[in-house]
C-alpha positions as CSV (number, residue, x, y, z in Angstrom):
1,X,-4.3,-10.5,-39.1
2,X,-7.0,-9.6,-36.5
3,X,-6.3,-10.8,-33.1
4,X,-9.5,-11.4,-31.4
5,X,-9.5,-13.3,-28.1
6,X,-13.2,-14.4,-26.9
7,X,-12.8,-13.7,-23.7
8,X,-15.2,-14.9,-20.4
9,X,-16.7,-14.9,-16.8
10,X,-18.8,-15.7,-14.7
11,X,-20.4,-13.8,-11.0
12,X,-22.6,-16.4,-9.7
13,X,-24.8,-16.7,-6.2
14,X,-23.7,-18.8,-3.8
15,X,-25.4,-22.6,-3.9
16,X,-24.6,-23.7,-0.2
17,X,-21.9,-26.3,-0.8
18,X,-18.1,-26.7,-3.0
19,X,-19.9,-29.6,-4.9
20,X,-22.4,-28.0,-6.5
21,X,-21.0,-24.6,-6.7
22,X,-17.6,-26.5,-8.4
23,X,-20.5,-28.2,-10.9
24,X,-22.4,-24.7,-11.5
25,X,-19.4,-23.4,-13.0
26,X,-18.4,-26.2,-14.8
27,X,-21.7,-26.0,-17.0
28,X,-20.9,-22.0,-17.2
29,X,-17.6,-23.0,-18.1
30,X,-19.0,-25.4,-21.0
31,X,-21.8,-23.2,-22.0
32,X,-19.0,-20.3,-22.7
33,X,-17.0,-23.1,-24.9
34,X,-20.3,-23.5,-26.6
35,X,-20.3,-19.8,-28.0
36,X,-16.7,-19.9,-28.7
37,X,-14.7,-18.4,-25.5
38,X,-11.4,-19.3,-25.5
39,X,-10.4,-18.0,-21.6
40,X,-12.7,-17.8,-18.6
41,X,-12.0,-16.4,-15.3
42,X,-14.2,-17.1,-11.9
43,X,-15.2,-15.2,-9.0
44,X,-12.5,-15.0,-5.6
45,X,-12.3,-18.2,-4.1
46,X,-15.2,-19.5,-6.4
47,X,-16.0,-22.8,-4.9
48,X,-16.6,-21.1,-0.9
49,X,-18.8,-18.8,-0.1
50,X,-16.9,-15.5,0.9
51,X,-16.8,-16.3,4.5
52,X,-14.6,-13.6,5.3
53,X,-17.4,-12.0,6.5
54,X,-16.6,-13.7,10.0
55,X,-13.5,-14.8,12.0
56,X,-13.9,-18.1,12.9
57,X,-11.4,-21.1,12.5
58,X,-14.1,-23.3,10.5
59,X,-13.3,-22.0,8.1
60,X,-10.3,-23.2,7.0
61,X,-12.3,-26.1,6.2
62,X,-12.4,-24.6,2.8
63,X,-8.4,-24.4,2.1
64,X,-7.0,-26.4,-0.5
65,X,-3.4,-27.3,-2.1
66,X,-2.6,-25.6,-5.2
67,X,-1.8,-27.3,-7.4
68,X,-2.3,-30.7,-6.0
69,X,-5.9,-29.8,-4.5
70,X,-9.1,-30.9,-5.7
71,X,-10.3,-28.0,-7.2
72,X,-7.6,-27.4,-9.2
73,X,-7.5,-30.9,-10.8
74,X,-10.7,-31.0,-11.4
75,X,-10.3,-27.4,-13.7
76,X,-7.4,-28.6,-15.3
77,X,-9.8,-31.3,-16.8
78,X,-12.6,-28.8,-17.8
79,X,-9.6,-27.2,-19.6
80,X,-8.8,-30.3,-21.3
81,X,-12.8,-30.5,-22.0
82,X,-13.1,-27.5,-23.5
83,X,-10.2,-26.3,-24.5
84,X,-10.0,-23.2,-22.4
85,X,-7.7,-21.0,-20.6
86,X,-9.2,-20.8,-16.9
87,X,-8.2,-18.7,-14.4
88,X,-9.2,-20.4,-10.7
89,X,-9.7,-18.3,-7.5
90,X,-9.2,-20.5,-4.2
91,X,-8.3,-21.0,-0.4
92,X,-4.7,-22.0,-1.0
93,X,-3.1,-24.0,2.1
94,X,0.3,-24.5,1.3
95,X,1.5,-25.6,4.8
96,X,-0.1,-25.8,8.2
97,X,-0.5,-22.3,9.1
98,X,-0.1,-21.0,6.1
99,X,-2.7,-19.6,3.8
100,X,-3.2,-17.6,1.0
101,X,-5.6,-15.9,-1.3
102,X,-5.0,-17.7,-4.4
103,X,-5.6,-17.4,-8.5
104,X,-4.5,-21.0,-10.4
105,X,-3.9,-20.4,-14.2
106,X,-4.3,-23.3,-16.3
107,X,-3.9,-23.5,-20.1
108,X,-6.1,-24.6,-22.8
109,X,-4.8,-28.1,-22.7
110,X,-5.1,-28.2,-19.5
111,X,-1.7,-27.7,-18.0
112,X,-0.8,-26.0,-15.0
113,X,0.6,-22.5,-15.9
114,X,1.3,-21.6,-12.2
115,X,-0.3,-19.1,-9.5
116,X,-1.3,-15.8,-8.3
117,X,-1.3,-14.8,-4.2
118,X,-3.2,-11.7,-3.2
119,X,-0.9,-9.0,-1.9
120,X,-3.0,-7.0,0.0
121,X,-5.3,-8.0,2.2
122,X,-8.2,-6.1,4.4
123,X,-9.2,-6.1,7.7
124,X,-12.3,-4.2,7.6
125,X,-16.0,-5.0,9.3
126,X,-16.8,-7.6,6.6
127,X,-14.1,-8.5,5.0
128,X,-11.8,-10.0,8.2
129,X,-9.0,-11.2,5.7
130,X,-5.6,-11.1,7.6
131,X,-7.5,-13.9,9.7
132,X,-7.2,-16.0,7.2
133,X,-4.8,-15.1,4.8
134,X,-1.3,-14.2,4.3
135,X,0.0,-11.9,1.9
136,X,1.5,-12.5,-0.9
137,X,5.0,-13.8,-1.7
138,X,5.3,-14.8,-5.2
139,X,5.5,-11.2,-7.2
140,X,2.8,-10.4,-10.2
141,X,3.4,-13.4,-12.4
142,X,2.0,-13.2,-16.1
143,X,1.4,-16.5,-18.0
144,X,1.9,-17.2,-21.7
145,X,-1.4,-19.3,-22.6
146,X,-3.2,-20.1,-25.9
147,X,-4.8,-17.1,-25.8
148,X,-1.8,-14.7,-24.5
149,X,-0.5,-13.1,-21.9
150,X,-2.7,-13.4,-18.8
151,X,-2.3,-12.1,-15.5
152,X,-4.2,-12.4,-12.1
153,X,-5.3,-8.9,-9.6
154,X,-7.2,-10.0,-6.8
155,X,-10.1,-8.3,-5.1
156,X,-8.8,-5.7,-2.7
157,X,-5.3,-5.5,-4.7
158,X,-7.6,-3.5,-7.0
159,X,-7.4,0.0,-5.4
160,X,-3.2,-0.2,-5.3
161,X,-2.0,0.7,-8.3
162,X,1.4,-0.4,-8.2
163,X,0.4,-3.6,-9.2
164,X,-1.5,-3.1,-11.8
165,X,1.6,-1.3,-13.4
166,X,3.7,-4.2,-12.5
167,X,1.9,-6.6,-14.7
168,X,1.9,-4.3,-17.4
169,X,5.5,-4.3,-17.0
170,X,5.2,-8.1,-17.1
171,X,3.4,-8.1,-20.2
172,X,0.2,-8.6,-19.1
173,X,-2.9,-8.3,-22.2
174,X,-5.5,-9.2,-20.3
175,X,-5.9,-9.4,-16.2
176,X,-8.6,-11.0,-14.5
177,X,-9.7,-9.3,-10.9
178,X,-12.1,-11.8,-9.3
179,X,-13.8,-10.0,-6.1
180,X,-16.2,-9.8,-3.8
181,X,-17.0,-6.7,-3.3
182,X,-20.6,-5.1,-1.6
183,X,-22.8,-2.6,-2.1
184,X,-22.3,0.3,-0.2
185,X,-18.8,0.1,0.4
186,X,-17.3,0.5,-2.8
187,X,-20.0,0.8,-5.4
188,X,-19.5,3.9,-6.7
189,X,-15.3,3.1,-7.1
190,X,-16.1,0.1,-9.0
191,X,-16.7,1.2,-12.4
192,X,-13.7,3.8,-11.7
193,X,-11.0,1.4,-10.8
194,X,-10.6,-0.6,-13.5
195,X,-11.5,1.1,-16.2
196,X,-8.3,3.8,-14.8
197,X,-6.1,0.9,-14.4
198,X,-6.7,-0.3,-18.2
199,X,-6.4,3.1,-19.4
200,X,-3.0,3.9,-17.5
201,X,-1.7,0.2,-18.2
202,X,-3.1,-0.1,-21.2
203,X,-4.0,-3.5,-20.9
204,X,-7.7,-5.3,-21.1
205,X,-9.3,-5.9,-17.9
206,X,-12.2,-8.9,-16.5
207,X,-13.6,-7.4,-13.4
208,X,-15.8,-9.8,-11.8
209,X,-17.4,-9.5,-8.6
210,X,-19.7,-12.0,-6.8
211,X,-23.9,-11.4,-6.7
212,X,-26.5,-11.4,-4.1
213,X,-26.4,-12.2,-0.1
214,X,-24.5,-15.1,2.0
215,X,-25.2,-16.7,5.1
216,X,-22.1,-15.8,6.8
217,X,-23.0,-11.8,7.2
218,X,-25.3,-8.7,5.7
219,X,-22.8,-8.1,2.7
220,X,-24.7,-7.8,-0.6
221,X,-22.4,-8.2,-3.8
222,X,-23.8,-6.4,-6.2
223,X,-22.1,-8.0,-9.5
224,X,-21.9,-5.8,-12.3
225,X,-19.0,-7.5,-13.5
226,X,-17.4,-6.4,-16.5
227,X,-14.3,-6.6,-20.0
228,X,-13.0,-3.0,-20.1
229,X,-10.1,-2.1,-23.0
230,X,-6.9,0.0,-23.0
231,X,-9.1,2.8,-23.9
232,X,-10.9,2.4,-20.5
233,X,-14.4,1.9,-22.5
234,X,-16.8,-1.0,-21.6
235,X,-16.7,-4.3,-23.4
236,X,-20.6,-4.7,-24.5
237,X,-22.9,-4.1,-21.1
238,X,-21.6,-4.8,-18.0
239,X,-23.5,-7.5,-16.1
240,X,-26.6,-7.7,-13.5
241,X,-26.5,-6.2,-10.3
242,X,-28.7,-8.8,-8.3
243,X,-29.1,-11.9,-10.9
244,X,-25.8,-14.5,-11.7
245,X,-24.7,-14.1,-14.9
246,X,-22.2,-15.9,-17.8
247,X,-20.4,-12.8,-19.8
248,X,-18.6,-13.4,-22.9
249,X,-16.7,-10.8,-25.1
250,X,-14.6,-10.0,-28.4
251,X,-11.5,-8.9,-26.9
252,X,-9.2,-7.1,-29.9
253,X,-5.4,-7.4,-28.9
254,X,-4.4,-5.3,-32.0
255,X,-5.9,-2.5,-29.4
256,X,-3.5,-2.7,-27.4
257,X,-0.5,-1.9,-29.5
258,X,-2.7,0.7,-31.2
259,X,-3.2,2.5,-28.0
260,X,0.7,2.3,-26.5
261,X,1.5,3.7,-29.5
262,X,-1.0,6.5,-29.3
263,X,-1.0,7.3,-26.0
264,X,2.7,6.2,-25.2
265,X,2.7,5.7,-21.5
266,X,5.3,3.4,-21.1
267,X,7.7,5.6,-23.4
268,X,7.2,8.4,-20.9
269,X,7.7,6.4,-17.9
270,X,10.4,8.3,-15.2
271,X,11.3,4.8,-12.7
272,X,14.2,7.0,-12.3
273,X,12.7,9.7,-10.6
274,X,9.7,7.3,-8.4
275,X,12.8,6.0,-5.7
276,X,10.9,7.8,-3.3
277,X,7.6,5.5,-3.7
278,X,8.9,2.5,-2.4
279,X,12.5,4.4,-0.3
280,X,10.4,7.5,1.5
């Protein structure tokens, strides 16, 4: 039997408040239900603007619990209403003082699958993210949901490969990499990156990345955002580079066994011989 997972997400512009950015992607979210997607992934930290681009203590205004926040609740009902697997980018405040850069998975019904914490985290002109965020602590989890195995790479995580490999390891068929990413700085590794990953994971990948400027600096995300397969070939077109955009795609799982066994990478792995990547 053909295993075909319609697969989506959305890169959207900034609307100048959580409310109405939260509602934007809710009618996204329903609009993808509409032509049949089954999972649907958002931007990092969706409902805030990237605000990273400064260092100022504001703006922790836009942390949230996970789960427990509102946010979160609120996507666990859109995944009761629509009967999709959503994957949720926020500010996570778990403590006082203690923040992360967080992915929530919820499942079709609506359940709370568990959550993702970035790993790496910049500190570059731009993107001031050891400000606010800590990195994280909770490995490279891989949820079973309706639709499969689904796991969570966020943003700047994207350019360590290690990762990537560890939630192939995991299982993963499909990771979502919300970002936001600008032009300028990383254009030109952005359709390089991903497409690599897939190939040497041999996994599917959603790349998404945010669009257009913010007020909090001069960074202009440039979108683009993209399915590539285990072959490391685009899904369809990728998306806009200035304009918002809803992106849904046929995602064929059977490609993935199809190309381990071609290709074989995890047969020829050598973890015996790679002590001296993490023990120099």
């Amino acid at each position: 039997m053909v295993n075909v997972v319609r697969a989506a997400l959305v890169q959207a512009t900034w609307t100048g408040d959580t409310e109405s950015m939260i509602a934007k992607h809710e009618e996204h979210a329903r609009e993808a239900a509409r032509q049949g997607a089954e999972v649907i992934g958002f931007q990092e930290v969706f409902n805030a603007p990237y605000f990273c681009q400064v260092q100022e203590k504001e703006h922790y205004r836009w942390a949230e619990p996970v789960p427990d926040g509102p946010t979160v609740r609120r996507m666990r009902d859109l995944a009761r209403e629509t009967g999709m697997v959503i994957v949720v980018p926020v500010f996570e405040v778990e403590q006082s003082g203690f923040y992360y850069n967080t992915a929530a998975v919820i499942d079709a019904d609506g359940s709370y699958l568990g959550k993702y914490r970035k790993h790496h985290i910049p500190q570059v002109k731009g993107f001031w993210e050891k400000f606010y965020f800590r990195p994280g602590n909770i490995g490279w989890p891989v949820f079973d949901t309706a639709v499969g195995r689904v796991g969570v790479y966020i943003c700047y995580d994207r350019h360590f490969p290690e990762g990537w490999r560890q939630l192939g390891l995991n299982g993963a068929q499909l990771v979502y990499n919300p970002s936001a990413t600008s032009r300028g700085l990383s254009a030109h590794l952005w359709q390089l990156e991903q497409p690599a990953a897939a190939v040497a994971n041999e996994y599917f990948i959603a790349a998404i990345n945010r669009v257009g400027q913010e007020e909090y600096g001069d960074n202009d995300f440039y979108g683009t955002s993209y399915f590539v397969d285990p072959r490391g070939q685009f899904v369809g077109e990728t998306a806009s580079d200035k304009a918002e955009e809803l992106v849904v795609r046929d995602l064929d799982f059977d490609l993935i066994d199809e190309v381990r066994e071609q290709w074989a990478f995890y047969r020829d792995r050598r973890p015996d011989a790679y002590e001296g990547l993490v023990n120099p």
